[in-house]
N, C-alpha and C positions, 0 to 999 in steps of 0.2 A: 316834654310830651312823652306818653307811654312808649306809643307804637314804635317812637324816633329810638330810645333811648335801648329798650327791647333790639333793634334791627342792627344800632351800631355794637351793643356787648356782644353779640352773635355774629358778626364779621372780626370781630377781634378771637374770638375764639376759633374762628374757624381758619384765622390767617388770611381773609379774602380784603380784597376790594372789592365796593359795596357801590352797585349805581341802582339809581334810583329813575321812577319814570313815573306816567302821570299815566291817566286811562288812555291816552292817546298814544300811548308808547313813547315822547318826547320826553328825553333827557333834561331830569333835572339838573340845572347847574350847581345848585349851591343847596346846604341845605333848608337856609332859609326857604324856599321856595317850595320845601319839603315840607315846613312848617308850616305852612298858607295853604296848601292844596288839600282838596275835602278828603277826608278821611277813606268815605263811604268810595270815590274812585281813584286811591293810590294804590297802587302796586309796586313792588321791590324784590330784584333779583340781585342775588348775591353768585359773583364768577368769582370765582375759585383762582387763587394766584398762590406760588409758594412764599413762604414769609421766611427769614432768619431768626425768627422769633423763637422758632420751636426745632427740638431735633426735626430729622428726614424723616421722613415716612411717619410721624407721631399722626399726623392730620392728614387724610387722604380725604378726596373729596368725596363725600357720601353717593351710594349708590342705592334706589331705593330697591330693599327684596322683591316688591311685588315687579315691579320693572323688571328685576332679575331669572323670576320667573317664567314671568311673560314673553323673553326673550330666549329662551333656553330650553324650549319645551323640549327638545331631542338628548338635552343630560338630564331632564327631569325622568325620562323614562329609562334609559339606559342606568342610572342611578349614580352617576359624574356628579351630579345637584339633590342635594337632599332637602327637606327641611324638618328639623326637630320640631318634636311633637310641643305643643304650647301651654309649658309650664312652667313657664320662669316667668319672675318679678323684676320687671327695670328699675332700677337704682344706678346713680353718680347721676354727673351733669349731663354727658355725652349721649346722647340718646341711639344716635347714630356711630356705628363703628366697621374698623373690617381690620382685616389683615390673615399674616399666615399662624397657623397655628401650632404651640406647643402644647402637650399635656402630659397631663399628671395625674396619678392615680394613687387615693391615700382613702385613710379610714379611719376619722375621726382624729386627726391628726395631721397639722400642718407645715411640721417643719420644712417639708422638701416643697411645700408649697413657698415658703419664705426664699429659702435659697434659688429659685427660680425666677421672681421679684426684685431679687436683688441685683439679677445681672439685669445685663441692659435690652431692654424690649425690642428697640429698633421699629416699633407700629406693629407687632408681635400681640397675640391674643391667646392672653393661657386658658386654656382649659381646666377645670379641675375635675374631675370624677370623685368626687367623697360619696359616692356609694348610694345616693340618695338620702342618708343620713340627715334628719332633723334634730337631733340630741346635743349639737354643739355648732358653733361658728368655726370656720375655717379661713375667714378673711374678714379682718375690724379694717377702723379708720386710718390704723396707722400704716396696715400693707397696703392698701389701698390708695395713699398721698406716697407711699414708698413705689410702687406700679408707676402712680404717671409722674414722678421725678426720675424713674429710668425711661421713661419713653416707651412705657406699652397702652397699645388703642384699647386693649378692655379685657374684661376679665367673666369667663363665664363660669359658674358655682353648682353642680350638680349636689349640693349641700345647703348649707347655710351660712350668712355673715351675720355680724354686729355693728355697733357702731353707726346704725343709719343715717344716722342725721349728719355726719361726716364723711360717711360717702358721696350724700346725695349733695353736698355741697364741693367736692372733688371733680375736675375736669378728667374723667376717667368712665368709660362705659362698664357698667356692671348687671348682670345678671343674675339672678340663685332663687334657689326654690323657697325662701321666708328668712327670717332673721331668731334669733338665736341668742341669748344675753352671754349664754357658758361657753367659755372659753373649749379649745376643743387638748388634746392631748400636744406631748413633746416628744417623741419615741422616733420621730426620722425613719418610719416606716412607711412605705410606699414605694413605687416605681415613675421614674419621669421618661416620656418620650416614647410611651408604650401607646396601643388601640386602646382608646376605649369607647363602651358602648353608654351612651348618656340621650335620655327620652326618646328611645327606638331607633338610632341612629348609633351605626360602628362609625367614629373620628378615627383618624392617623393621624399622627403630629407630621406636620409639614404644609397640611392640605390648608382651604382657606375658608375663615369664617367671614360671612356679612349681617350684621348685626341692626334694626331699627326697631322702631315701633310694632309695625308687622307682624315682625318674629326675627326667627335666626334660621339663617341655611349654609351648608357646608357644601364645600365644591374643592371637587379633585386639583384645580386651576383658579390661578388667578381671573377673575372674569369682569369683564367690560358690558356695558349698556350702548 
């Protein structure tokens, strides 16, 4: 069955235990029982457990932005909670991400974006500032499976990637303003770990992204719902 099969690859990805319940709110026991019960009144929540599966911090449990929002009106105005302006493209598997943030600041040119992928993420979310530049990809298939084998929640592209059809199948959240077949420059030019300003919003590396469907917003502090 879709729905079943859909519910259990999505608790495995997320590292949870998966319980199941009917329109009544009664605990499924098994999933047979999951199998039998009408489509039209099944419901399923997925609680959140940590797994050994995956590094620490690679999987946090989603928090949704608008919730974040919503809850935060007083850093919304003081300016602790931002949210970039909405124009980026979702790509990878991950739709949902967060974590703290590093960046990087290059221009058509990714090497120091590589060397920052290479270390270890830790649930870490690179930034990249390529300037808004559409002329070239800044991040293919291969840094991109090379991202979430060091253990970083995602990757946002004020540029462009390639490679899409291997990102979008990568457990890895990605962002960027379109895609790009050309390779971008080698030159090691850039700066890492600097402000930068990307869709009307100044970032500082260290602060924290939350990333879904929604959008994306940045926040001085790690933040809770």
């Amino acid at each position: 069955m879709q729905v079943l099969s859909n519910s259990v690859k999505l608790a495995r990805v997320l590292g949870t235990r998966m319980i199941l319940l009917n329109s009544n709110n009664q605990f499924l026991s098994s999933l047979t029982q999951f199998s039998t019960s009408p489509l039209s009144s099944l419901q399923f929540q997925l609680r959140t457990k940590s797994s050994s599966a995956f590094p620490a911090g690679r999987h946090r449990a989603a928090i949704a932005t608008a919730d974040v929002c919503d809850s935060n009106a007083a850093l919304l105005v003081n300016g602790d909670l931002r949210a970039l302006d909405p124009i980026f493209k979702i790509y990878g598997q991950r739709l949902a991400f967060s974590g703290p943030i590093v960046t990087v600041k290059v221009f058509e040119d990714n090497v120091l974006v590589r060397q920052l992928l290479e270390t270890e993420g830790n649930g870490r979310v690179l930034v990249i500032d390529g300037g808004g530049s559409t002329r070239c990809a800044l991040v293919g298939g291969n840094l991109a499976q090379w991202a979430h084998d060091m253990a970083w929640a995602g990757i946002i592209v004020n540029g462009c990637i390639r490679d899409v059809d291997e990102i979008n199948a990568c457990d890895i959240g990605v962002r960027a303003l379109g895609s790009n077949p050309l390779k971008s420059n080698k030159k090691a030019v850039g700066e890492k770990h600097v402000p930068v300003q990307i869709a009307g919003t100044l970032i500082h590396d260290g602060e924290w992204l939350y990333a879904d469907s929604d959008g994306i917003l940045i926040s001085k502090t790690q933040l809770s719902v």
